[in-house]
KELOSE-592683 format. One record per residue: z, y, x of N, C-alpha, C, O, CB in turn; residue in one letter; chain. Coordinates in nm, 3 decimals, decimal comma. Each point is the difference from the previous one (the first is absolute). Glycine has a CB too. Layout:
N
+---------+---------+---------+---------+----------+---------+---------+---------+---------+---------+---------+---------+---------+----------+---------+------+-------+
|    n_up | n_north |  n_east |   ca_up | ca_north | ca_east |    c_up | c_north |  c_east |    o_up | o_north |  o_east |   cb_up | cb_north | cb_east | resn | chain |
+---------+---------+---------+---------+----------+---------+---------+---------+---------+---------+---------+---------+---------+----------+---------+------+-------+
|       Z |       Y |       X |       Z |        Y |       X |       Z |       Y |       X |       Z |       Y |       X |       Z |        Y |       X |    a |     A |
...
+---------+---------+---------+---------+----------+---------+---------+---------+---------+---------+---------+---------+---------+----------+---------+------+-------+
//
This chain:
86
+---------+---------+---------+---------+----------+---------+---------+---------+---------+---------+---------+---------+---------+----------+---------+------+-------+
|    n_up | n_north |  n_east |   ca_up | ca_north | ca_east |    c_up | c_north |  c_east |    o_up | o_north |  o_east |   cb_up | cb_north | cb_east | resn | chain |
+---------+---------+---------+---------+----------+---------+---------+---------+---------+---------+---------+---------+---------+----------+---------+------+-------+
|   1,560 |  -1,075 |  -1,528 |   0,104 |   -0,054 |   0,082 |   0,067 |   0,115 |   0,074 |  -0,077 |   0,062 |   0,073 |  -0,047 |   -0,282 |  -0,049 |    x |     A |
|   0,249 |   0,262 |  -0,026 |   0,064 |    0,060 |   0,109 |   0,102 |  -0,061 |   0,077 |   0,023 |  -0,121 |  -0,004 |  -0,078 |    0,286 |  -0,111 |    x |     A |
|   0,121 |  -0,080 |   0,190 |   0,078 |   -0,043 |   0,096 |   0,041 |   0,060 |   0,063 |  -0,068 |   0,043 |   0,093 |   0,000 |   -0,166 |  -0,097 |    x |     A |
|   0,213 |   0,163 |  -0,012 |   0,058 |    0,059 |   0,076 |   0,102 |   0,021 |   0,146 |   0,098 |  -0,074 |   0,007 |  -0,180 |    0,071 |  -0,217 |    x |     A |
|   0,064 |   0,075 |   0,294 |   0,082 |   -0,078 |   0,092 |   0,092 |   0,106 |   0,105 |  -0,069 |   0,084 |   0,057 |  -0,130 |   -0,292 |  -0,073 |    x |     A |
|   0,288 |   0,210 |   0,033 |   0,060 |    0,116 |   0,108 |  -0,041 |  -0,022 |   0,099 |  -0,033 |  -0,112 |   0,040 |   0,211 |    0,151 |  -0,110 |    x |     A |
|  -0,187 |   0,110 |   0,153 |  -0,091 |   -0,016 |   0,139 |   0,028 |  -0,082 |   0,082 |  -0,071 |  -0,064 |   0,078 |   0,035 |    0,247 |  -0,080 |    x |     A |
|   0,225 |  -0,182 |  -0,027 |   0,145 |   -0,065 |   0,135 |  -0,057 |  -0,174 |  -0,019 |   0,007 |  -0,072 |   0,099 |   0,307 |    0,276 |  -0,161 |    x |     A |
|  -0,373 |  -0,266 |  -0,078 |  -0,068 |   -0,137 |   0,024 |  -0,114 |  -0,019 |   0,046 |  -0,035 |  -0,115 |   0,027 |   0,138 |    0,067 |  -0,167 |    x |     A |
|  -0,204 |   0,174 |   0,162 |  -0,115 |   -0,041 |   0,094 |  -0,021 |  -0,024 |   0,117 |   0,034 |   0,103 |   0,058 |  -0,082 |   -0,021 |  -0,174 |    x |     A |
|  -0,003 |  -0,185 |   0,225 |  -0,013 |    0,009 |   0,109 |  -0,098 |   0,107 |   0,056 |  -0,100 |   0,049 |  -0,053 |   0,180 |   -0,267 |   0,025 |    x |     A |
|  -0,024 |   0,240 |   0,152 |  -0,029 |    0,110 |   0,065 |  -0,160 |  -0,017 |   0,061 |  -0,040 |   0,080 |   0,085 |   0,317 |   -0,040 |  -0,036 |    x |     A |
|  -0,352 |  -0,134 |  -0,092 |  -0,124 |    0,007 |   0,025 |  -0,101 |   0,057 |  -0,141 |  -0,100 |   0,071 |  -0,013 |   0,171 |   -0,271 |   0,209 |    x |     A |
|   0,001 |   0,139 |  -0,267 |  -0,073 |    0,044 |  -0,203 |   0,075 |   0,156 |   0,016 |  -0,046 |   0,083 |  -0,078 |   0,077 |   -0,381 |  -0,148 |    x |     A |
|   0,029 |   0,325 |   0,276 |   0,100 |    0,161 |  -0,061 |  -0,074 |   0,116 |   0,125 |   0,008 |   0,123 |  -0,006 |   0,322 |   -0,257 |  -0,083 |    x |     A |
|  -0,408 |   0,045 |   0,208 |  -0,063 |    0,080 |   0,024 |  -0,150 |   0,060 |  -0,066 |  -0,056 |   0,109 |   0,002 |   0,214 |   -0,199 |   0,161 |    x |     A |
|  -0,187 |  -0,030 |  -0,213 |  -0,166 |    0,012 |  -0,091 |   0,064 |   0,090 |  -0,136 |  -0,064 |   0,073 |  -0,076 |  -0,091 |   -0,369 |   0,143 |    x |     A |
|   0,268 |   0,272 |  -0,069 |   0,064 |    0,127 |  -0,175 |  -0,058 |   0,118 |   0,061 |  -0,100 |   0,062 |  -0,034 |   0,392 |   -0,136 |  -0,074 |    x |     A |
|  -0,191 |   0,100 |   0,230 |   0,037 |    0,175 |   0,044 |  -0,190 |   0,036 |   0,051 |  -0,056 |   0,109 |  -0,014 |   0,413 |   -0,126 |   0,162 |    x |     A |
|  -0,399 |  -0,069 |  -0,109 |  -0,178 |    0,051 |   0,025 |  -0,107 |   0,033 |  -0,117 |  -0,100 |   0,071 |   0,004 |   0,125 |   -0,229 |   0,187 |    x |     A |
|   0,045 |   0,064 |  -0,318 |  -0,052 |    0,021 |  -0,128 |   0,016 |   0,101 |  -0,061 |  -0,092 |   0,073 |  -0,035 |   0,105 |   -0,247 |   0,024 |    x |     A |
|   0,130 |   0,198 |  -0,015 |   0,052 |    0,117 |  -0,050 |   0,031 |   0,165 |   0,081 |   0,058 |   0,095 |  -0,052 |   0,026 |   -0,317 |  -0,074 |    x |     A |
|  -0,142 |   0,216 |   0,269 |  -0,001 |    0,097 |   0,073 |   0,126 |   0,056 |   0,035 |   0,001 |   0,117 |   0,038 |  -0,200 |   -0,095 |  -0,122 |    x |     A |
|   0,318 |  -0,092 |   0,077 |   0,139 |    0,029 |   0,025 |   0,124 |  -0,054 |   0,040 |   0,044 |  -0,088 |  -0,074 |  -0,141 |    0,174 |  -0,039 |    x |     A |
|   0,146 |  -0,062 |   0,185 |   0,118 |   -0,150 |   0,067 |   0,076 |  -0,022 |  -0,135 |   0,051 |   0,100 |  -0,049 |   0,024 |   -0,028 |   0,345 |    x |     A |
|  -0,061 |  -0,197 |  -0,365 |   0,056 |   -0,031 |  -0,106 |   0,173 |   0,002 |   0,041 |   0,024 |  -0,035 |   0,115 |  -0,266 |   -0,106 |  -0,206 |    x |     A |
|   0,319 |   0,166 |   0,037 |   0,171 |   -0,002 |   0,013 |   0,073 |  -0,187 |  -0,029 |  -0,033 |  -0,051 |  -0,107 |   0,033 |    0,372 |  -0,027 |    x |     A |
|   0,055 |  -0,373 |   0,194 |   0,062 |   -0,133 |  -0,024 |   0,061 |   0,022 |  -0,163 |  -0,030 |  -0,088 |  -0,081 |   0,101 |    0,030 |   0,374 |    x |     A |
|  -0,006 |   0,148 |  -0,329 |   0,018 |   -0,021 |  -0,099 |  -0,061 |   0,029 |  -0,162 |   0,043 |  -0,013 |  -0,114 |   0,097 |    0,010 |   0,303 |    x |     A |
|  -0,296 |   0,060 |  -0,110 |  -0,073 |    0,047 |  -0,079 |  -0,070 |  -0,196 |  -0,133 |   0,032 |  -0,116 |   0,025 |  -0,093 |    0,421 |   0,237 |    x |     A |
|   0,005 |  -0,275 |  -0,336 |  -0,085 |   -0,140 |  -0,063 |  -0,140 |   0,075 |  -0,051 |  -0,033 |   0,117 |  -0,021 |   0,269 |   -0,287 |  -0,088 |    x |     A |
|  -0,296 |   0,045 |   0,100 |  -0,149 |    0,003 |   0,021 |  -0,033 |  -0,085 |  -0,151 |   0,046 |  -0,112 |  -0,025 |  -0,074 |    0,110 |   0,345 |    x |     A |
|  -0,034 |   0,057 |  -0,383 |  -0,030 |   -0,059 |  -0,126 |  -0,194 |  -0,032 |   0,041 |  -0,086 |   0,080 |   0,036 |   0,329 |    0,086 |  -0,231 |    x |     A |
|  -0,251 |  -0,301 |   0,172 |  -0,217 |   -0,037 |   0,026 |  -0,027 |  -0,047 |  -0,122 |   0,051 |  -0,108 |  -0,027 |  -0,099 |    0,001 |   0,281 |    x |     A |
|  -0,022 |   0,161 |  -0,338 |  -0,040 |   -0,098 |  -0,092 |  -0,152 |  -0,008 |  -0,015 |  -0,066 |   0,103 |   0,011 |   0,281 |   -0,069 |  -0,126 |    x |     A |
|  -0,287 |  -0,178 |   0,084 |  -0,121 |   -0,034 |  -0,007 |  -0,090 |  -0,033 |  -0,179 |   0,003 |  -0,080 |  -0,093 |   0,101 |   -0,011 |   0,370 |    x |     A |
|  -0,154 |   0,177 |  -0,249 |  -0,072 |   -0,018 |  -0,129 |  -0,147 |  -0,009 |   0,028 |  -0,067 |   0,036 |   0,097 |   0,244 |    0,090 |  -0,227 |    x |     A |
|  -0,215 |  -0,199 |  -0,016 |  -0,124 |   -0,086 |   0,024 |  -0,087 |   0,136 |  -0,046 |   0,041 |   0,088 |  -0,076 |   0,028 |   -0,392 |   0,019 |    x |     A |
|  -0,186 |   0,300 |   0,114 |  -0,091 |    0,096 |  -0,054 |  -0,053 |  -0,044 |  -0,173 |  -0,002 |  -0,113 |  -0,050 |  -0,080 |    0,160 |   0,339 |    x |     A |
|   0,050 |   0,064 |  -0,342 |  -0,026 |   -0,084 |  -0,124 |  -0,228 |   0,067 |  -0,005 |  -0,074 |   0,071 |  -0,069 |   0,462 |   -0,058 |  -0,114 |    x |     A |
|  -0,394 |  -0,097 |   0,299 |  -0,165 |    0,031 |  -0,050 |  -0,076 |  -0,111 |   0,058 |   0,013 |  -0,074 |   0,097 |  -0,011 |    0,341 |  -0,093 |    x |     A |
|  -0,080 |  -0,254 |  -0,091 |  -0,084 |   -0,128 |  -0,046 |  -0,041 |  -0,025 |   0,193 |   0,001 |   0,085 |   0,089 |  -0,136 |   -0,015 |  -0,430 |    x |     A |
|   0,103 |  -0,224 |   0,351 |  -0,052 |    0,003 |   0,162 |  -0,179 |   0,021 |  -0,040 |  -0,050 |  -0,022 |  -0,111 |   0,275 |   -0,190 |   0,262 |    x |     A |
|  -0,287 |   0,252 |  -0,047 |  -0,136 |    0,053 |   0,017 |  -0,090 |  -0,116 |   0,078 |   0,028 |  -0,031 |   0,116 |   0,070 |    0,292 |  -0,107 |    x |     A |
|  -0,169 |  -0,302 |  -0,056 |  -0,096 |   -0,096 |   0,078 |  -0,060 |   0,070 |   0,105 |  -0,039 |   0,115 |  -0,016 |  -0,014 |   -0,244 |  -0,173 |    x |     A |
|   0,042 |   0,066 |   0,299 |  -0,031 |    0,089 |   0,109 |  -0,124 |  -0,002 |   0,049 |  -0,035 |   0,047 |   0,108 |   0,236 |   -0,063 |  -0,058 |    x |     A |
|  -0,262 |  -0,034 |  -0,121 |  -0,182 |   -0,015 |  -0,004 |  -0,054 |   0,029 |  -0,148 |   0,017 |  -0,056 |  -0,109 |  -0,023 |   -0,153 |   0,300 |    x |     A |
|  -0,061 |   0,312 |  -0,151 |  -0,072 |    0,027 |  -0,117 |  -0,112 |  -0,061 |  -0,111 |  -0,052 |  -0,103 |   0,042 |   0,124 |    0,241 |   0,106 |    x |     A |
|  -0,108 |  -0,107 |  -0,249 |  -0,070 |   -0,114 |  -0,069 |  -0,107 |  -0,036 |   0,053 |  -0,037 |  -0,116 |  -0,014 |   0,112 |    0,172 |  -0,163 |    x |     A |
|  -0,148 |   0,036 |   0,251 |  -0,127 |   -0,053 |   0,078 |   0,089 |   0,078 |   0,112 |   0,102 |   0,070 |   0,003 |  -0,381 |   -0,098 |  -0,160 |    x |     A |
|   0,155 |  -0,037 |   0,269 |   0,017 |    0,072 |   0,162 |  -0,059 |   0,096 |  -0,017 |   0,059 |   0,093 |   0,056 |  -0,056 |   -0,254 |   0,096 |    x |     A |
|  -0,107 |   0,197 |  -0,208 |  -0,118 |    0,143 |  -0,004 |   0,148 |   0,140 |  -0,090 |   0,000 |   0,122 |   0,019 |  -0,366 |   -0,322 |  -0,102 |    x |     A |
|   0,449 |   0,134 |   0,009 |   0,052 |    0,090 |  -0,113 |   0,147 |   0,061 |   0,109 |   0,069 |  -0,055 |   0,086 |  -0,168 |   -0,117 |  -0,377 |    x |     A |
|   0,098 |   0,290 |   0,240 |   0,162 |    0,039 |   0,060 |   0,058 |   0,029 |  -0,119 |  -0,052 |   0,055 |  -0,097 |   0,018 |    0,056 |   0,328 |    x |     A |
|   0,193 |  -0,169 |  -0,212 |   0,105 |    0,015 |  -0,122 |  -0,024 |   0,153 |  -0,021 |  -0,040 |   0,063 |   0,097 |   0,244 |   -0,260 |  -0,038 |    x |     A |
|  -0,181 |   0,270 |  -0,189 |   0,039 |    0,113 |  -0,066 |   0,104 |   0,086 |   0,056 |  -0,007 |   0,122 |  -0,012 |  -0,061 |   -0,242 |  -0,161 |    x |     A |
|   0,193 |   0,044 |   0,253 |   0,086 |    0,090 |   0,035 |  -0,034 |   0,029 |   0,128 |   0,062 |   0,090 |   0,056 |   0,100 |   -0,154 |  -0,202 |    x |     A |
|  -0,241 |   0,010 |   0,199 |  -0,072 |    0,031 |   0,140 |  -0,048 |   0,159 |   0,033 |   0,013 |   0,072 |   0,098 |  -0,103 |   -0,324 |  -0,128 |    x |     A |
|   0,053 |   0,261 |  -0,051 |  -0,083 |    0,162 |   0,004 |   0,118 |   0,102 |  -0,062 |   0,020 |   0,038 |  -0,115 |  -0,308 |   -0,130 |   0,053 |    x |     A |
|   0,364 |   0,123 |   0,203 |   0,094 |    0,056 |   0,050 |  -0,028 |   0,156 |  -0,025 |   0,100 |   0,068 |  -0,022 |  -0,058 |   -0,271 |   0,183 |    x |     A |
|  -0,138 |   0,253 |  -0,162 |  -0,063 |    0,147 |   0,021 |  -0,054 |   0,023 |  -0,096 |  -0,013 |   0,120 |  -0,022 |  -0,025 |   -0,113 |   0,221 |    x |     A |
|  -0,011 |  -0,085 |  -0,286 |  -0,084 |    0,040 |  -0,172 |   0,097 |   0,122 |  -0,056 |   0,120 |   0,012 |  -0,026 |  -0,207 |   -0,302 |  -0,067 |    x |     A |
|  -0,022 |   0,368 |   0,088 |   0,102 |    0,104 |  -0,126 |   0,031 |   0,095 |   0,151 |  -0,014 |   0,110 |  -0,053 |   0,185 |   -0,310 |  -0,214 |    x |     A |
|  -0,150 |   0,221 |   0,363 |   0,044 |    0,122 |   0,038 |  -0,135 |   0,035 |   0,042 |  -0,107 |  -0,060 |   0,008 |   0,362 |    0,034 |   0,054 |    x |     A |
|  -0,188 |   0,223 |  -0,024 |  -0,097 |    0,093 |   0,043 |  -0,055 |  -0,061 |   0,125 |   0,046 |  -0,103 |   0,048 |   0,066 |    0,307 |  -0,153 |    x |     A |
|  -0,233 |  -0,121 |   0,166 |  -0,038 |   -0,057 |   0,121 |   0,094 |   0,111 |   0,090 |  -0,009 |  -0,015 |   0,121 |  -0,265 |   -0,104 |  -0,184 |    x |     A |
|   0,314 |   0,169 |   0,042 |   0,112 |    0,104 |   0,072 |   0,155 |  -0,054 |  -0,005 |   0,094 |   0,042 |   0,067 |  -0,250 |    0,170 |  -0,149 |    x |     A |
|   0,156 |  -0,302 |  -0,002 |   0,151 |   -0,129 |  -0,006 |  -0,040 |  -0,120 |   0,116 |   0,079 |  -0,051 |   0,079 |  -0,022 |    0,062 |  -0,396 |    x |     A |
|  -0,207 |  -0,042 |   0,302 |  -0,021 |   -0,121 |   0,049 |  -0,044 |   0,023 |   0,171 |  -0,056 |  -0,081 |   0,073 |  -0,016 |   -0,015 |  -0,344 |    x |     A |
|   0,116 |   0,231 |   0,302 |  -0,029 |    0,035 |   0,162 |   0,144 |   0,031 |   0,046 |   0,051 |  -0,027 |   0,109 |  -0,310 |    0,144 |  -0,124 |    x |     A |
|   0,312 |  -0,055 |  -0,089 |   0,123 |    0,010 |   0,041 |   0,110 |  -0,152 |   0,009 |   0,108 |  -0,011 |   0,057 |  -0,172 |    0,271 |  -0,161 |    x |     A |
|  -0,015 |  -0,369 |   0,020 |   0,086 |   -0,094 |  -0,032 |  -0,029 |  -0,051 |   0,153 |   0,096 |  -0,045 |   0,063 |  -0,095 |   -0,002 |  -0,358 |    x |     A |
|  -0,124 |   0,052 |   0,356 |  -0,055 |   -0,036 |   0,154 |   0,075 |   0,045 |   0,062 |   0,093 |  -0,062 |   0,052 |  -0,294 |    0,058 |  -0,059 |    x |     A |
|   0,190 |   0,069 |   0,014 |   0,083 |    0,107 |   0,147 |   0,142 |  -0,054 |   0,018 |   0,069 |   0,018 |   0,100 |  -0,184 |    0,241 |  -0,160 |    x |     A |
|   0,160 |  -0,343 |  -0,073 |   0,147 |   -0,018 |   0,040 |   0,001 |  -0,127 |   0,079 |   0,060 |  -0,030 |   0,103 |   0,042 |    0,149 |  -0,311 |    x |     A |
|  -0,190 |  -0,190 |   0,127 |   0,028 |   -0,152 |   0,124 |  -0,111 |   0,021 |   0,162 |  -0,066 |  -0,089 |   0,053 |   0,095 |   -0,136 |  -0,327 |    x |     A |
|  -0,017 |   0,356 |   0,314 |  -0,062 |   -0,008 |   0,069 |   0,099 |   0,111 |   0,095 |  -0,026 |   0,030 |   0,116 |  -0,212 |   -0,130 |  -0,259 |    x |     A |
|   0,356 |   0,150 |   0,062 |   0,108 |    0,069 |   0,066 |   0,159 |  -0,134 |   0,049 |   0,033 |  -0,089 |  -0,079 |  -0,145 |    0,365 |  -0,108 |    x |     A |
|   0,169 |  -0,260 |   0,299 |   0,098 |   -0,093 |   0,078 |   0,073 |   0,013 |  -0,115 |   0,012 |   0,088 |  -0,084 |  -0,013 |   -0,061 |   0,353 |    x |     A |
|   0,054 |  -0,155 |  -0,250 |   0,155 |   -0,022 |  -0,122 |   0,107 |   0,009 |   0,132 |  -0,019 |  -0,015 |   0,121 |  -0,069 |   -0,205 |  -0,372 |    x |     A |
|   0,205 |   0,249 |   0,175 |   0,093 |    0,001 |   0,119 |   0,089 |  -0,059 |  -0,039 |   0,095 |   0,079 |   0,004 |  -0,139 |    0,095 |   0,090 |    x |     A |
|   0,093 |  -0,313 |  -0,149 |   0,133 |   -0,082 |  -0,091 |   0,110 |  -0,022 |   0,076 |   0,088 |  -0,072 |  -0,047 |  -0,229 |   -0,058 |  -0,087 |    x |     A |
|   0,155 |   0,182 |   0,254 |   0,142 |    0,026 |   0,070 |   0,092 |   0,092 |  -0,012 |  -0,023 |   0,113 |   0,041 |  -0,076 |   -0,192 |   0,078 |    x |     A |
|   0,206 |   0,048 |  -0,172 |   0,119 |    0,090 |  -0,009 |   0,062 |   0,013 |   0,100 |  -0,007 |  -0,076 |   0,097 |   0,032 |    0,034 |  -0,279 |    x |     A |
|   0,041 |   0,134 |   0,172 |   0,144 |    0,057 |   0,103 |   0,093 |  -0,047 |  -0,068 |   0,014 |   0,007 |  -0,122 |  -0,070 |    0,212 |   0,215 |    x |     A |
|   0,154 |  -0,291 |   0,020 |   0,116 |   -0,085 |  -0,059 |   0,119 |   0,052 |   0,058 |   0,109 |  -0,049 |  -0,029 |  -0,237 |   -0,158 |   0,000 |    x |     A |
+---------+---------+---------+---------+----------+---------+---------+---------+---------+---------+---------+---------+---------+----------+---------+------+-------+
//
């Protein structure tokens, strides 16, 4: 599905959630193209076949070094910072 729309037809409450999305004051005569597409992957049962079993894609860390898997630590254990300058 898309949809297109010039900025000059958005109200000024949706055109503020654009310019916060896109990190930039959008122009009135600028247009905004959204389009939605369906994921194409299978949905995942969200309980596993037993309670004792963990799904396969679970084991996130299989296969790396133990020198990947300290370093892979250290990151969720370093601040994220997801604020921009606008």
């Amino acid at each position: 599905m898309e949809s297109i729309k010039r900025i000059s037809e958005i109200a000024s409450d949706d055109r503020a959630v654009l310019e916060r999305l896109f990190g930039v004051p959008l122009e009135p005569s600028a247009a905004v193209v959204l389009i939605q597409k369906a994921a194409d992957v299978e949905p995942v049962s969200p309980v596993a076949a037993s309670e004792d079993e963990i799904p396969e894609w679970f084991n996130v860390l299989d296969g790396l070094s133990e020198e990947d898997v300290v370093d892979f630590l250290a990151t969720l254990d370093a601040p994220v910072r997801l604020a921009r300058a606008i």
